[in-house]
GUBAVO-323122 format. One record per residue: z, x, y of N, C-alpha, C, O in turn. Coordinates in nm, 2 decimals. Atoms other than C-alpha are relative to their C-alpha. Example, Ala and Ser with C-alpha at 12.3 -4.5 7.8 and 13.67 -1.06 7.14 Angstrom:
<atoms>
+--------+--------+--------+--------+--------+--------+--------+--------+--------+--------+--------+--------+
!    npz !    npx !    npy !   capz !   capx !   capy !    cpz !    cpx !    cpy !    opz !    opx !    opy !
+--------+--------+--------+--------+--------+--------+--------+--------+--------+--------+--------+--------+
!   0.00 !   0.09 !  -0.12 !   0.78 !   1.23 !  -0.45 !   0.00 !   0.09 !   0.12 !   0.07 !   0.19 !   0.12 !
!   0.00 !  -0.09 !  -0.11 !   0.71 !   1.37 !  -0.11 !   0.08 !  -0.08 !   0.11 !   0.09 !  -0.03 !   0.22 !
+--------+--------+--------+--------+--------+--------+--------+--------+--------+--------+--------+--------+
</atoms>
This chain:
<atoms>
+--------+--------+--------+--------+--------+--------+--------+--------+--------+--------+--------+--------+
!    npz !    npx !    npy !   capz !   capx !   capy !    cpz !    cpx !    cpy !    opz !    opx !    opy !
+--------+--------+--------+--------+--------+--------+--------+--------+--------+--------+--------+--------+
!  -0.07 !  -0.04 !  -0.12 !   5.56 !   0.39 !  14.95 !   0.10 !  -0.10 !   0.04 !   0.22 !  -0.07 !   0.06 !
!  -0.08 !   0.11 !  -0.06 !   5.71 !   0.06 !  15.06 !  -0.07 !  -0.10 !  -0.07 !  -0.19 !  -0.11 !  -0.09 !
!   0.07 !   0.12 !   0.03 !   5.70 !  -0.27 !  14.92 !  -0.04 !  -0.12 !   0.09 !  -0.12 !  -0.21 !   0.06 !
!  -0.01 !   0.04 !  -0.14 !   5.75 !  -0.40 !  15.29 !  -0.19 !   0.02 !   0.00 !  -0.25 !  -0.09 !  -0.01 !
!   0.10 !   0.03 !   0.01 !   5.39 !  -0.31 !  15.28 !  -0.16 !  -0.03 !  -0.05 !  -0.26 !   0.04 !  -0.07 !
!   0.07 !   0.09 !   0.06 !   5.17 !  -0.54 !  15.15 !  -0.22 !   0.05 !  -0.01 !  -0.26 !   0.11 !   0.09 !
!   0.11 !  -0.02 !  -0.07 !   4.79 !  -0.49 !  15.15 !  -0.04 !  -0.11 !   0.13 !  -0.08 !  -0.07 !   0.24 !
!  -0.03 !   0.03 !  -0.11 !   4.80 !  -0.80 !  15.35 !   0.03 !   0.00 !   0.15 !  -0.01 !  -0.05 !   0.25 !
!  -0.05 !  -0.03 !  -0.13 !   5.02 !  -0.66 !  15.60 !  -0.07 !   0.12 !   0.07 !  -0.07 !   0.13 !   0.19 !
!   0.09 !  -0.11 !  -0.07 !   4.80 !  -0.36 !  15.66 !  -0.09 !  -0.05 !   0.03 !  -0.13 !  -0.01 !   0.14 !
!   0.16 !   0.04 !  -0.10 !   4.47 !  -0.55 !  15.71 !   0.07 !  -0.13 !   0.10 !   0.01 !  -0.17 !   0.19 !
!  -0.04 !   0.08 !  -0.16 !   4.70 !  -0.79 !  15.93 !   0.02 !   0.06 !   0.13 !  -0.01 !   0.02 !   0.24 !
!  -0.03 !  -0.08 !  -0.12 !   4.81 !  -0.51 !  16.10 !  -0.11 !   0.09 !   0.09 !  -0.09 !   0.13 !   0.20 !
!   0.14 !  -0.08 !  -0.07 !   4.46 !  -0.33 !  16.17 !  -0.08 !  -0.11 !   0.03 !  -0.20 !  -0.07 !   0.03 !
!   0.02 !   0.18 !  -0.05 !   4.36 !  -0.70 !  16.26 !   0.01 !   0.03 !   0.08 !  -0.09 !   0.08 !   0.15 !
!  -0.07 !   0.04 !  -0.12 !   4.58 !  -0.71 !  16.52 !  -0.04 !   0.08 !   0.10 !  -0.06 !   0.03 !   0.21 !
!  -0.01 !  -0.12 !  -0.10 !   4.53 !  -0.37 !  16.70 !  -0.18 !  -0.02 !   0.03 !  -0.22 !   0.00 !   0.14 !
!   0.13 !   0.01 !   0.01 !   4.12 !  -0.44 !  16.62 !  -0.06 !  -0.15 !   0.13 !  -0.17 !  -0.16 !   0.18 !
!   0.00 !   0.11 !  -0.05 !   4.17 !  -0.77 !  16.80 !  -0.13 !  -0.11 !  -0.11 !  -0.23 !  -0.16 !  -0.06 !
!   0.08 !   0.04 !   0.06 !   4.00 !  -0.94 !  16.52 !   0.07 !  -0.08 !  -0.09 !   0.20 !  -0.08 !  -0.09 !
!  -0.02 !   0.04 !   0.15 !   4.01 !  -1.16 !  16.18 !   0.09 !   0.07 !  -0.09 !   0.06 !   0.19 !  -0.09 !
!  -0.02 !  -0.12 !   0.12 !   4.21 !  -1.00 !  15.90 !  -0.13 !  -0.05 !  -0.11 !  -0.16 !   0.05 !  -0.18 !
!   0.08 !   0.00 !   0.08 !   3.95 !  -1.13 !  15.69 !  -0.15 !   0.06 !   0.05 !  -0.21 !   0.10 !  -0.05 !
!   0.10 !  -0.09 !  -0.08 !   3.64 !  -0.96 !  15.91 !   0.00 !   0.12 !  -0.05 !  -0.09 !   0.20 !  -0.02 !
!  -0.05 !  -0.21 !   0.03 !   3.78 !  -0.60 !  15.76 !  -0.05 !  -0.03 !  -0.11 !   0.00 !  -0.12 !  -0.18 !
!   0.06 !  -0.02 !   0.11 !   3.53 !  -0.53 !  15.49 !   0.09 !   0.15 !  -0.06 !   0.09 !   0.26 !   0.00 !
!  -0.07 !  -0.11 !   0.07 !   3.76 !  -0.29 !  15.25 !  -0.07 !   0.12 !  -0.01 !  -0.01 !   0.23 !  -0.01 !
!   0.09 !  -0.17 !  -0.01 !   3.46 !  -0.01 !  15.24 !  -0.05 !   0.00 !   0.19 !  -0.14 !   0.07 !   0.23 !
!   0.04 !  -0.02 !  -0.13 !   3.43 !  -0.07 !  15.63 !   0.04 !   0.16 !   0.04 !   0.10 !   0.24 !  -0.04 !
!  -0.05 !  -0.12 !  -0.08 !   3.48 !   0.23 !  15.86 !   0.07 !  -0.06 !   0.12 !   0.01 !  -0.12 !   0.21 !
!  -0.11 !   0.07 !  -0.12 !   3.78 !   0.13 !  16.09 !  -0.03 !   0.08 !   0.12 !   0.03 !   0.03 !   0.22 !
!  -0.02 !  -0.10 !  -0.11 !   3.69 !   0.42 !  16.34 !  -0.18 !  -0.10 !   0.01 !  -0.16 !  -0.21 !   0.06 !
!   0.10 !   0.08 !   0.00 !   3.34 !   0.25 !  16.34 !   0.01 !  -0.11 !   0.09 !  -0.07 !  -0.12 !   0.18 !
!  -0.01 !   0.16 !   0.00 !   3.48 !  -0.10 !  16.40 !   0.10 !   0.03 !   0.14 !   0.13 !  -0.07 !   0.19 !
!  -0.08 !   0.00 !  -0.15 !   3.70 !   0.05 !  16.74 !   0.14 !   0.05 !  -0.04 !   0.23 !   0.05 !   0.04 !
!  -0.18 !  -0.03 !  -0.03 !   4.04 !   0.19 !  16.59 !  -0.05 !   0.15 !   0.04 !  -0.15 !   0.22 !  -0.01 !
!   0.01 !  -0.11 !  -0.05 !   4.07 !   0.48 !  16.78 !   0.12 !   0.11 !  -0.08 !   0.19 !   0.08 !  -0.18 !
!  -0.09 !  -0.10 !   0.05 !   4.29 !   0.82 !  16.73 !   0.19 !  -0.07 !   0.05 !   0.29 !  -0.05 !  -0.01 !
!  -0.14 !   0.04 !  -0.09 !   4.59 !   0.64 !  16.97 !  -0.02 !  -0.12 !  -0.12 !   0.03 !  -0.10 !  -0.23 !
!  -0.07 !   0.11 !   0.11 !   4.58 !   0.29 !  16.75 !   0.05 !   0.05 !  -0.14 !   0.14 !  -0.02 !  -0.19 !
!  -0.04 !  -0.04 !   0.08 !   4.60 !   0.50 !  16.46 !   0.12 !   0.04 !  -0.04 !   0.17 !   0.02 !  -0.15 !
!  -0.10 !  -0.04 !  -0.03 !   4.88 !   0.65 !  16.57 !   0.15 !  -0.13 !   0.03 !   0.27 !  -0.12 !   0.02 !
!  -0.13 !   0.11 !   0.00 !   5.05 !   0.30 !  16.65 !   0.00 !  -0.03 !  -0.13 !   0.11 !  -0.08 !  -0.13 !
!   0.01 !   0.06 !   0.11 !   4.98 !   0.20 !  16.27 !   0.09 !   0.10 !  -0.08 !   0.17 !   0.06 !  -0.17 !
!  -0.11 !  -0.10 !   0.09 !   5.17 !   0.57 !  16.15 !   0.10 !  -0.08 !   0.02 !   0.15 !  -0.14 !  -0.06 !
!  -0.16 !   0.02 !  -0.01 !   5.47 !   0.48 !  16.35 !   0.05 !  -0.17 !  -0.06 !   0.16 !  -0.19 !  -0.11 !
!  -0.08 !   0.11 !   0.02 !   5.49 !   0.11 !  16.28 !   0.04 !   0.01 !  -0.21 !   0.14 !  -0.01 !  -0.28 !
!   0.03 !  -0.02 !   0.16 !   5.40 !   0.16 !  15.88 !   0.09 !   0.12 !  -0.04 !   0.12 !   0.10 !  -0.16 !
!  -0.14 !  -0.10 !   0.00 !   5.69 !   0.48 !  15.89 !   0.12 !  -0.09 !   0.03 !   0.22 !  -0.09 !  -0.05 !
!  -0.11 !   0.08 !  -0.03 !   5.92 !   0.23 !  16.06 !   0.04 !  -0.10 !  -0.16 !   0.15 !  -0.14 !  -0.19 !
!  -0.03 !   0.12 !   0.09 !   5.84 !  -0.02 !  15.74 !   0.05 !   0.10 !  -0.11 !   0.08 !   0.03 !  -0.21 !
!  -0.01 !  -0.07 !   0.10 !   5.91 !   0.25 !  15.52 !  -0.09 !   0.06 !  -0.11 !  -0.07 !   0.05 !  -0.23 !
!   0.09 !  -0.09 !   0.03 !   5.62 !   0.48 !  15.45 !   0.03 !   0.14 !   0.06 !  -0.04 !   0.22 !   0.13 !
!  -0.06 !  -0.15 !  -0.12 !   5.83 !   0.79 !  15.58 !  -0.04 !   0.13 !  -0.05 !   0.02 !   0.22 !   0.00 !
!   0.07 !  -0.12 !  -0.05 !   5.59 !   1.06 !  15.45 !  -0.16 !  -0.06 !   0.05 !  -0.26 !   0.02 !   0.04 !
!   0.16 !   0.03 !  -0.05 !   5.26 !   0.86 !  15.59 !  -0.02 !   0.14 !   0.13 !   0.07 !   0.19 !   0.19 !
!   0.04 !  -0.14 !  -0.10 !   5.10 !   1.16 !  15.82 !  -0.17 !  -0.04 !   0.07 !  -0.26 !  -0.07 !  -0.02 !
!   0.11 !   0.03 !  -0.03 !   4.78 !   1.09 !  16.05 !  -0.09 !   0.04 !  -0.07 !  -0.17 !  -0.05 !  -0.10 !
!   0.11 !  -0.06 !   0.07 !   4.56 !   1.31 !  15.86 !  -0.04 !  -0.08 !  -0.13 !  -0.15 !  -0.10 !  -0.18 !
!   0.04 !   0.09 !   0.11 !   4.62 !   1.08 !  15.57 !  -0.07 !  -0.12 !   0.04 !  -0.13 !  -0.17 !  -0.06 !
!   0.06 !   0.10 !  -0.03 !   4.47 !   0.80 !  15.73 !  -0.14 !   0.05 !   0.07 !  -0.24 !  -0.02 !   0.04 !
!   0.10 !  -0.07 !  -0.08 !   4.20 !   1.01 !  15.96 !  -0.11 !   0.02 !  -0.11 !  -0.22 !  -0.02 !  -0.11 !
!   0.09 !  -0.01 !   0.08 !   4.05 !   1.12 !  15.67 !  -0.11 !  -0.07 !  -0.05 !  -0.23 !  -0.06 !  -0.04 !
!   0.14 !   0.10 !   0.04 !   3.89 !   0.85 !  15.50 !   0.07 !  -0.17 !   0.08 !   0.17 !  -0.23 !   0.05 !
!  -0.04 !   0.12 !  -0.09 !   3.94 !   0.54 !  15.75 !  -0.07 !  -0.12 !  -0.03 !  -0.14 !  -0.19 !   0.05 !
!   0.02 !   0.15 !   0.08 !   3.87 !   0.24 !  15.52 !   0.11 !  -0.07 !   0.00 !   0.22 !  -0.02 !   0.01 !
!  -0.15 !   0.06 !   0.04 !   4.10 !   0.00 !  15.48 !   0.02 !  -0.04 !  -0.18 !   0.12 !  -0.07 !  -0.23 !
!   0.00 !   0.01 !   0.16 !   4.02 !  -0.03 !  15.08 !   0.14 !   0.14 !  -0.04 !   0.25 !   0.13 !  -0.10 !
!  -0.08 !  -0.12 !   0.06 !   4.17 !   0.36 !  15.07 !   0.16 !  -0.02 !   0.10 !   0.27 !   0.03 !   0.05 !
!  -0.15 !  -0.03 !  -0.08 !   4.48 !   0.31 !  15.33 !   0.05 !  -0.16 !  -0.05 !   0.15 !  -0.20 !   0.02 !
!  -0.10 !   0.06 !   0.05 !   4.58 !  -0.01 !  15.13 !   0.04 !   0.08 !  -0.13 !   0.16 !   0.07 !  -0.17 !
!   0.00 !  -0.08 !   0.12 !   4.55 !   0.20 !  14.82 !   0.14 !   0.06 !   0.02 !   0.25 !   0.02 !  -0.02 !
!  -0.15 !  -0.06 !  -0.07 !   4.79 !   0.50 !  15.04 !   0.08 !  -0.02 !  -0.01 !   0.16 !   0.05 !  -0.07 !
!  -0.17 !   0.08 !  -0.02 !   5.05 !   0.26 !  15.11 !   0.04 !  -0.04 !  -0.13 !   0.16 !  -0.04 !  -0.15 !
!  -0.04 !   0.07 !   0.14 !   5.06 !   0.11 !  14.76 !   0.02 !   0.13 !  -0.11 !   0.03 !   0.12 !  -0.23 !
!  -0.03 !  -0.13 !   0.09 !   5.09 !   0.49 !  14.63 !   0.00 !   0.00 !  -0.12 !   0.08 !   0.02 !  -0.22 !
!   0.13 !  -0.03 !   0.10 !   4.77 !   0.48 !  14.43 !  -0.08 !   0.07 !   0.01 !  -0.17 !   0.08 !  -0.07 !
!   0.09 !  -0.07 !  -0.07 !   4.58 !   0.71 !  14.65 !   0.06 !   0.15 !  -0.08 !   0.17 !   0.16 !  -0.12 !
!  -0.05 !  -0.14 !   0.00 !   4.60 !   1.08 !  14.57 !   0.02 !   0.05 !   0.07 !   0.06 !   0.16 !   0.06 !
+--------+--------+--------+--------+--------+--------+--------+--------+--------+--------+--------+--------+
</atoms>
């Protein structure tokens, strides 16, 4: 999708909204588990659309809410 996003920058950025570590984010975690809600999710489409992921869609992320599969997503390796 974008090279702007890094796996880095995704577990920095679900860090940030988590108020946590980026290293704390176990890649088979469940991020809805761990406190991202339906609204933070929603800040992570638009900022990750802004970086140039411009068909990312909530449902893609809703679905399976790992951060292993939504660095995958972004690095458009996921199906």
């Amino acid at each position: 999708m974008s090279q702007t996003l890094s796996p880095e920058r995704v577990r920095a950025d679900i860090a940030e909204l988590l108020g946590c570590e980026p290293a704390e984010i176990a890649p088979e975690e469940n991020l809805v588990d761990l406190g991202l809600d339906s609204m933070r999710i929603m800040v992570l489409v638009e900022r990750w659309r802004a970086a140039g992921a411009t068909t990312l869609e909530f449902p893609d992320l809703f679905e399976l809410p790992e951060l292993g599969h939504w660095q995958a997503l972004l690095a458009g390796e996921a199906a």
